[in-house]
OpenMM code with the backbone's topology and positions (N, CA, C; nanometers):
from openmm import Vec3, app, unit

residues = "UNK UNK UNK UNK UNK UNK UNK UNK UNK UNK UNK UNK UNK UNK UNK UNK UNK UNK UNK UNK UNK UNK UNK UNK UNK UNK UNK UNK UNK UNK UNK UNK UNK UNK UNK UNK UNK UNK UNK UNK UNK UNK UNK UNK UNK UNK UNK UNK UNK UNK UNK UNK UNK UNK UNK UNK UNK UNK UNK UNK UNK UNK UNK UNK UNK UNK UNK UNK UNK UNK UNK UNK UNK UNK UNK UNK UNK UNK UNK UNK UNK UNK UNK UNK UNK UNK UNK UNK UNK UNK UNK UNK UNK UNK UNK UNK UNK UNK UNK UNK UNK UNK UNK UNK UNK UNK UNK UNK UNK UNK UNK UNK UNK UNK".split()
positions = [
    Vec3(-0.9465, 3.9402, 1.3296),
    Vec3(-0.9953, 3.8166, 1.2705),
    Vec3(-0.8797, 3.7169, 1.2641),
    Vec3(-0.9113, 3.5908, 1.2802),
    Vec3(-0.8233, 3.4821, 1.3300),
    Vec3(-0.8022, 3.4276, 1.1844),
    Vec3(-0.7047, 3.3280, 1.1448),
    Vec3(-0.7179, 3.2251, 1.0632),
    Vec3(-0.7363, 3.0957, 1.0914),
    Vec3(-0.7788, 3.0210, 1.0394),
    Vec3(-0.7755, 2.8504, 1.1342),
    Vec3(-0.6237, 2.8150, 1.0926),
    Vec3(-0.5596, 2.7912, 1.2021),
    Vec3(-0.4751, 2.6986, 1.1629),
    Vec3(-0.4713, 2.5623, 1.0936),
    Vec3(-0.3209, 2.5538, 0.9754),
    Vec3(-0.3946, 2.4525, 0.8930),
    Vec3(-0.3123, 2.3294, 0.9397),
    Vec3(-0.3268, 2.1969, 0.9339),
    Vec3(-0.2631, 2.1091, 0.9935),
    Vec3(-0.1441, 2.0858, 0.9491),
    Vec3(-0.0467, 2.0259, 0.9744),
    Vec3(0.0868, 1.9868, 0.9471),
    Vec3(0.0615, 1.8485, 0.8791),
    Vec3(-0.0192, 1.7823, 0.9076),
    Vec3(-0.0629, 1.6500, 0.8755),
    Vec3(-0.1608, 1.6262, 0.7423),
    Vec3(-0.0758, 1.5179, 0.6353),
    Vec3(-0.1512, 1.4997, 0.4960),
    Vec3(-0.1452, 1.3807, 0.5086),
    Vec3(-0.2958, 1.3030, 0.4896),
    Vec3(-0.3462, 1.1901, 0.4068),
    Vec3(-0.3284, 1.1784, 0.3024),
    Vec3(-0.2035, 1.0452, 0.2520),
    Vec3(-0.1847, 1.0983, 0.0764),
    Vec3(-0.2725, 0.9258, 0.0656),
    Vec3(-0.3581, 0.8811, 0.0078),
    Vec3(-0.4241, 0.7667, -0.0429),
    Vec3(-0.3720, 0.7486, -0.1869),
    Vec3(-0.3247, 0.5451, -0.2008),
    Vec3(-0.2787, 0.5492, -0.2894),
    Vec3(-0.3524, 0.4121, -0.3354),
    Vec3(-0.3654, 0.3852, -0.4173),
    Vec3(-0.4221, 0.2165, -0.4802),
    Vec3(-0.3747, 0.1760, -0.5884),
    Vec3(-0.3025, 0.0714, -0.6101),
    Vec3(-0.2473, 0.0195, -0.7018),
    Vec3(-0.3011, -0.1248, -0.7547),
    Vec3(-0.2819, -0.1293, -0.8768),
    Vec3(-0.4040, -0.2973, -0.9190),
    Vec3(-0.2374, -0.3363, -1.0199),
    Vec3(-0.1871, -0.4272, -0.9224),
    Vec3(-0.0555, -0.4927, -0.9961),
    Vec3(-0.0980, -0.6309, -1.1108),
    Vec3(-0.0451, -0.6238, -1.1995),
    Vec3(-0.0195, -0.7437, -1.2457),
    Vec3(0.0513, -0.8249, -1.2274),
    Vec3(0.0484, -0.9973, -1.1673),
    Vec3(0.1379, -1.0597, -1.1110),
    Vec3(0.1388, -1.1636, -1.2557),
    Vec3(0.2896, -1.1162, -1.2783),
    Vec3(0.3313, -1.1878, -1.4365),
    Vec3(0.3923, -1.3692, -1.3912),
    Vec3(0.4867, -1.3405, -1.3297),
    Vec3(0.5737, -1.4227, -1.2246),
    Vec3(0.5598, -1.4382, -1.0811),
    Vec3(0.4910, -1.5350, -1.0021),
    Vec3(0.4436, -1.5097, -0.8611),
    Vec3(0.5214, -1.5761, -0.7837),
    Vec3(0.6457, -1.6536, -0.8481),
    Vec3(0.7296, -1.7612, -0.8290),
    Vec3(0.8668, -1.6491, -0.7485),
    Vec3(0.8688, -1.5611, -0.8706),
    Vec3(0.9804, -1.4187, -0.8702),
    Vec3(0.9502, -1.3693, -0.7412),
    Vec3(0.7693, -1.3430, -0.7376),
    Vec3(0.7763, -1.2241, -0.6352),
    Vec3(0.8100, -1.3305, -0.4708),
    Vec3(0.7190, -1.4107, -0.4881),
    Vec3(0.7619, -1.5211, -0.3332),
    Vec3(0.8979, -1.5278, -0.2954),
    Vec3(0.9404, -1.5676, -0.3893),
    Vec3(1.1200, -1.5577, -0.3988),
    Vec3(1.1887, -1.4662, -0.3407),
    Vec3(1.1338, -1.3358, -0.3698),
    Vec3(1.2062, -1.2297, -0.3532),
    Vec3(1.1238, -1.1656, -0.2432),
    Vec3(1.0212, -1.1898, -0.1999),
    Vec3(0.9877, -1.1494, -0.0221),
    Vec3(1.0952, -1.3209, 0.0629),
    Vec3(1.0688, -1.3943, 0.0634),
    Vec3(1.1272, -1.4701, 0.1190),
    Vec3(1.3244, -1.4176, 0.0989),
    Vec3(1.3513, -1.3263, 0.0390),
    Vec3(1.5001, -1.3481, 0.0207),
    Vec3(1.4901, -1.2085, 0.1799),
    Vec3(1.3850, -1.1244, 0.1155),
    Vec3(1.3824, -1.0349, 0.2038),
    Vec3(1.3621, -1.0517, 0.3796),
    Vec3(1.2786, -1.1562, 0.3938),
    Vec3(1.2426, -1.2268, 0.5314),
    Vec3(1.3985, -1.2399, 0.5644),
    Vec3(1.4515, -1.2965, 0.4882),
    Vec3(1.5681, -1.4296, 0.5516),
    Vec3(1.6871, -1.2920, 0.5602),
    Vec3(1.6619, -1.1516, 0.4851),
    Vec3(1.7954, -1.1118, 0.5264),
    Vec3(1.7184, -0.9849, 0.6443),
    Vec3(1.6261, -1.0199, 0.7340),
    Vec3(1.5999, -0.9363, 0.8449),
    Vec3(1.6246, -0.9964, 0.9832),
    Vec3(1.7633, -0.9616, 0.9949),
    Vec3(1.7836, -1.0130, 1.0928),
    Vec3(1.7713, -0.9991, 1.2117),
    Vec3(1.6649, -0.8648, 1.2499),
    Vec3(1.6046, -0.8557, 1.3567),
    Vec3(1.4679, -0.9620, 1.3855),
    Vec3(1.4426, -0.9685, 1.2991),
    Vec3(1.2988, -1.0981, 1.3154),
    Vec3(1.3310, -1.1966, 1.3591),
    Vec3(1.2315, -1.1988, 1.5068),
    Vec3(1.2412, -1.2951, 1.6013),
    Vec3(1.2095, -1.4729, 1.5118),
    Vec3(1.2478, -1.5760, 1.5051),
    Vec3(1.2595, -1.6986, 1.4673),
    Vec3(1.1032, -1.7607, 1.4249),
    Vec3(1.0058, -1.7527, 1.5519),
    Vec3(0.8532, -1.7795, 1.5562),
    Vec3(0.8019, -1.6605, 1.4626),
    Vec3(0.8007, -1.5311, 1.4365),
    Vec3(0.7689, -1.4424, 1.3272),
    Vec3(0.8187, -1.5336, 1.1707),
    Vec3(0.9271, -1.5458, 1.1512),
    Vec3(0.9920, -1.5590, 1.0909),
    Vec3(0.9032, -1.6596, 1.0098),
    Vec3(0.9109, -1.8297, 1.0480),
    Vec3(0.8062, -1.8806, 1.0146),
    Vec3(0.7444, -1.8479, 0.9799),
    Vec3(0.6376, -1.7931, 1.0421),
    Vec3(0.5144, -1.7331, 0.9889),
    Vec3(0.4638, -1.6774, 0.8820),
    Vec3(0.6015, -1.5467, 0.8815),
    Vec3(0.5749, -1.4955, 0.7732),
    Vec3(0.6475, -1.5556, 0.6250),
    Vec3(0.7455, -1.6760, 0.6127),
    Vec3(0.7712, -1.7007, 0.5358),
    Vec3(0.6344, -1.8023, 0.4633),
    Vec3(0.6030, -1.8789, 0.5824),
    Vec3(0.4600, -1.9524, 0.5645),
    Vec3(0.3684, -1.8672, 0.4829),
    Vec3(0.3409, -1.7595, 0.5372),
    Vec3(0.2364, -1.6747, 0.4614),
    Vec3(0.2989, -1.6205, 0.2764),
    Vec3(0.4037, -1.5765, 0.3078),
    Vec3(0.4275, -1.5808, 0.1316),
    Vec3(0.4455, -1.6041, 0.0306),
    Vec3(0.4644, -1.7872, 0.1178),
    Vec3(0.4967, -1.8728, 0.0502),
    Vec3(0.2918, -1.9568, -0.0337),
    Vec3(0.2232, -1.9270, 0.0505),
    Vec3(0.1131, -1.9564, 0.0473),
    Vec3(0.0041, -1.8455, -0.0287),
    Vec3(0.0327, -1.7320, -0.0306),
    Vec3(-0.0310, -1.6137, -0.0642),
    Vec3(0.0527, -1.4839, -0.1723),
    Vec3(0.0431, -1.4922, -0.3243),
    Vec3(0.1194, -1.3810, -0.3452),
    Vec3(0.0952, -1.2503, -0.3134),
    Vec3(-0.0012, -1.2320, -0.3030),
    Vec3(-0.0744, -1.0565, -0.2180),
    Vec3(0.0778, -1.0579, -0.0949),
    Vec3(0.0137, -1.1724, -0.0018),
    Vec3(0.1291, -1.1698, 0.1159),
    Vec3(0.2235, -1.1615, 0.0809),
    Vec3(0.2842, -1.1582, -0.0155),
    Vec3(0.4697, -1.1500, -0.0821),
    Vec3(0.4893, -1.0184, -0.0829),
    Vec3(0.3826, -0.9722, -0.1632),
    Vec3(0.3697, -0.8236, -0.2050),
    Vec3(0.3774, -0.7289, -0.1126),
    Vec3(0.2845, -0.7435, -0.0065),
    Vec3(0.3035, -0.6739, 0.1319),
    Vec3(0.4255, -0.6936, 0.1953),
    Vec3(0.4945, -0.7565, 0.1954),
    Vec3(0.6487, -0.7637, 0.2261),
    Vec3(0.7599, -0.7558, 0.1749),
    Vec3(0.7087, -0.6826, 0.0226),
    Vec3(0.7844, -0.6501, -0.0537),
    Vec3(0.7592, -0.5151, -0.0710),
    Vec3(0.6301, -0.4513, -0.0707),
    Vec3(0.6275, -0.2560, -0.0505),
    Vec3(0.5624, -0.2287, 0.0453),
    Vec3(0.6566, -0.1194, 0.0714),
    Vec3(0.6902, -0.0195, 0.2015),
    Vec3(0.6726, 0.0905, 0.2015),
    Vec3(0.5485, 0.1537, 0.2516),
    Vec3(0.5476, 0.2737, 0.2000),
    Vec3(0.6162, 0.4184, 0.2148),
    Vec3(0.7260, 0.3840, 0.3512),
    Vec3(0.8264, 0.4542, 0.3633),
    Vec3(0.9338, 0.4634, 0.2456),
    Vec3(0.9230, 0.3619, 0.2169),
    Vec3(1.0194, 0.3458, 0.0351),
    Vec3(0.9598, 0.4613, -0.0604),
    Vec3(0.8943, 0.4948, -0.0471),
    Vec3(0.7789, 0.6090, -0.1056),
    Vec3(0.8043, 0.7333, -0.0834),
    Vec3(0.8286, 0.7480, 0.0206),
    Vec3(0.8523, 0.8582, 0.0571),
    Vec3(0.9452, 0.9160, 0.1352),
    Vec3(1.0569, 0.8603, 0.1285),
    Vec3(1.1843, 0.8631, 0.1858),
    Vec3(1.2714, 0.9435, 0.1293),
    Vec3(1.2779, 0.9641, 0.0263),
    Vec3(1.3722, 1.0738, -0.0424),
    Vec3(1.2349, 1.2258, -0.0884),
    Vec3(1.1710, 1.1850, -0.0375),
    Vec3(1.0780, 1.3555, -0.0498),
    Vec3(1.1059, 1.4577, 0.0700),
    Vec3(1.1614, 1.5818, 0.0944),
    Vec3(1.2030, 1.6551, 0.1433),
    Vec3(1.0877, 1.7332, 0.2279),
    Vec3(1.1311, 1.7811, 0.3228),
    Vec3(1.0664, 1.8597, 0.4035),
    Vec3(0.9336, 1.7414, 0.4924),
    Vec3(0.9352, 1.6180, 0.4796),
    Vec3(0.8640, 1.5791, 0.5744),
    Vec3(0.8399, 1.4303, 0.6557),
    Vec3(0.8180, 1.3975, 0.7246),
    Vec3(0.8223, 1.2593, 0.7920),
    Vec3(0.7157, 1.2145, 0.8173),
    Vec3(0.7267, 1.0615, 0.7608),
    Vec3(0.6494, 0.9249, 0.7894),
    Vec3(0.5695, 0.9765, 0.9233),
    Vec3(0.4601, 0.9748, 0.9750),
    Vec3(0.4308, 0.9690, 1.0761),
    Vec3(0.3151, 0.8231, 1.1229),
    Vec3(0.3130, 0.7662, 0.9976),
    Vec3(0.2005, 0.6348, 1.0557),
    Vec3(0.2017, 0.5828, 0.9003),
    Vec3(0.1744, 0.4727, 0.8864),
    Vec3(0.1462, 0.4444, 0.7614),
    Vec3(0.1203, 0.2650, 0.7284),
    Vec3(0.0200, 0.2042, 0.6942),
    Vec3(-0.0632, 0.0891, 0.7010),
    Vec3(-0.1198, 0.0705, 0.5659),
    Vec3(-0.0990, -0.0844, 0.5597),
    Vec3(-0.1223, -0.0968, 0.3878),
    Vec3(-0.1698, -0.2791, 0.4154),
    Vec3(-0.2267, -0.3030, 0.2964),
    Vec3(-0.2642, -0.4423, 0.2856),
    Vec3(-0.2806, -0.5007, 0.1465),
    Vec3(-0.2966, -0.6128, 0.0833),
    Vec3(-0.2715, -0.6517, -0.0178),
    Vec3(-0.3747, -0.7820, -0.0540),
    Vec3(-0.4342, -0.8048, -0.1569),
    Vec3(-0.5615, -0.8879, -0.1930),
    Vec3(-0.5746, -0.8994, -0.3247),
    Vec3(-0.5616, -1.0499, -0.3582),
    Vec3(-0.5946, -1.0853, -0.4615),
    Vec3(-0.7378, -1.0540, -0.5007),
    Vec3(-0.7310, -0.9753, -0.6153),
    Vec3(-0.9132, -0.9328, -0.6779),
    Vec3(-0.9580, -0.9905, -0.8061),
    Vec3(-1.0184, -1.0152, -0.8777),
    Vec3(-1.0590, -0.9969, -1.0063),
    Vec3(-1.0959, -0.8444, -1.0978),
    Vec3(-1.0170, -0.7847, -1.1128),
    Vec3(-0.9774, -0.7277, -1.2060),
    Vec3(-1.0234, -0.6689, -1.3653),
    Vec3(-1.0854, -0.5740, -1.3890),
    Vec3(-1.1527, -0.5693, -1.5289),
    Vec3(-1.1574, -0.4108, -1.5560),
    Vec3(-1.0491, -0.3749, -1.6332),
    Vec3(-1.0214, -0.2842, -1.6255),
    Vec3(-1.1425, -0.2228, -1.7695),
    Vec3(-1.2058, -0.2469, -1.8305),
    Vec3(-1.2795, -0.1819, -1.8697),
    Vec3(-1.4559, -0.1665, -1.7915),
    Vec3(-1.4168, -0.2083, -1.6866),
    Vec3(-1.6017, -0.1810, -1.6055),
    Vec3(-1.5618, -0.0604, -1.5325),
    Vec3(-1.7118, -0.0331, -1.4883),
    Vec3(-1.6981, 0.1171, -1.4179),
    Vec3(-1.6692, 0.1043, -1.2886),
    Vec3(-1.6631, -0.0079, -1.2411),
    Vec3(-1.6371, -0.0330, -1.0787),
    Vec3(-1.4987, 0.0096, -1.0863),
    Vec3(-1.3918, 0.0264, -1.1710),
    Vec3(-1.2957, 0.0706, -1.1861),
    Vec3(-1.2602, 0.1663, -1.2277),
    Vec3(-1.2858, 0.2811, -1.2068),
    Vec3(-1.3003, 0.4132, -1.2577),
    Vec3(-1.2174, 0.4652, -1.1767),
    Vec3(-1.0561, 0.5218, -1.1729),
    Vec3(-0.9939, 0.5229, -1.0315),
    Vec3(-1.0290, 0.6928, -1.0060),
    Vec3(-1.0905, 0.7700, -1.0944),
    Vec3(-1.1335, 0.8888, -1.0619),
    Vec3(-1.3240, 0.9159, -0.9905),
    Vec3(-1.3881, 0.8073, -0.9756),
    Vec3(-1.4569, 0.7780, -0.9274),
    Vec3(-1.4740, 0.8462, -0.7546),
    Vec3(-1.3799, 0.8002, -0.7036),
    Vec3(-1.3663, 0.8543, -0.5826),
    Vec3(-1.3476, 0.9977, -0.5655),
    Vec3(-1.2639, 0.9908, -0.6056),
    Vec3(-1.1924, 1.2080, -0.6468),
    Vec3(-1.3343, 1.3194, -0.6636),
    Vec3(-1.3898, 1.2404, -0.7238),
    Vec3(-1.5612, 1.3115, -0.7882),
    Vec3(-1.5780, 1.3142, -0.7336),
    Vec3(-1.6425, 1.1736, -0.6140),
    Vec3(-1.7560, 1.2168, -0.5640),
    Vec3(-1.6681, 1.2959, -0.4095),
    Vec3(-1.5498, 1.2400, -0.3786),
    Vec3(-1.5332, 1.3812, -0.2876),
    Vec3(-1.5320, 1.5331, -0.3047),
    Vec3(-1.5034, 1.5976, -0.4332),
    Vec3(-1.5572, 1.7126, -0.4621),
    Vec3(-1.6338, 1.7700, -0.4876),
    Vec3(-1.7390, 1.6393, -0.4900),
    Vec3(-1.8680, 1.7284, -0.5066),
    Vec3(-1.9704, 1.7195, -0.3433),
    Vec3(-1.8939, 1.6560, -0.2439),
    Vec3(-1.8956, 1.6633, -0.1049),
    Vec3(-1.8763, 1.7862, -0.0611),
    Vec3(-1.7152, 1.8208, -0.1225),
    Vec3(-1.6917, 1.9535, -0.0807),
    Vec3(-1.7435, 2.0684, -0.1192),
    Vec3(-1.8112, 2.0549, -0.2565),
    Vec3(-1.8769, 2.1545, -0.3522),
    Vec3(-2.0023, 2.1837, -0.2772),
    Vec3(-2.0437, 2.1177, -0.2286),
    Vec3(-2.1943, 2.0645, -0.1309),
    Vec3(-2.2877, 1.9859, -0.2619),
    Vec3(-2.2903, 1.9291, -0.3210),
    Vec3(-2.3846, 1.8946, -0.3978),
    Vec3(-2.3582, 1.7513, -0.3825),
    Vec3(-2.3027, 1.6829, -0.2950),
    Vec3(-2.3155, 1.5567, -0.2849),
    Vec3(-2.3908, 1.4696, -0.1577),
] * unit.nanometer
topology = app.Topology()
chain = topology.addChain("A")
for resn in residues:
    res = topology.addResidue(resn, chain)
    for name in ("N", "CA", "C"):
        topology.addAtom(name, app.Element.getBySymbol(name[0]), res)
């Protein structure tokens, strides 16, 4: 009798609902970050200062990295990793926000009763 082999590969899903106290701070500080990458071609460059300067979500995305995350955890490597950022409305006492919501109903997928 065989075992299945199990993959080497983990989906870790993460969601975060930031509070933007200072949006002045965070623009600031993706734009300090733009200006000290000095591999970014000139026409990027623009662009993306345009965008964070116009959008704080867009600051934010150029301010976390999710290799920053997981860079000092041992035994394994980045192999892909994609993220995006959106201003929402926010209400942390409704149930649309339930961040265990999801977790449920995938175990009860796996349980079969879903």
């Amino acid at each position: 009798m065989s075992t299945p082999e199990t993959s080497r590969f983990v989906r870790l899903r993460v969601e975060l609902v930031l509070e933007v106290d200072d949006s002045g701070a965070v623009t600031k500080a993706a734009l300090q970050r733009i200006a000290g990458d000095a591999g970014m071609p000139a026409d990027e460059r623009a662009h993306a200062e345009g965008a964070v300067t116009e959008d704080t979500a867009e600051a934010l995305a150029y301010l976390v990295d999710p290799f920053d995350l997981v860079s000092d955890v041992p035994g394994i490597e980045l192999a892909q990793a994609s993220w995006s950022s959106e201003q929402i409305d926010y209400d942390p006492d409704s149930p649309d926000w339930d961040l265990d919501e999801d977790d449920a109903a995938e175990d009860d997928e796996e349980n079969g009763l879903g």
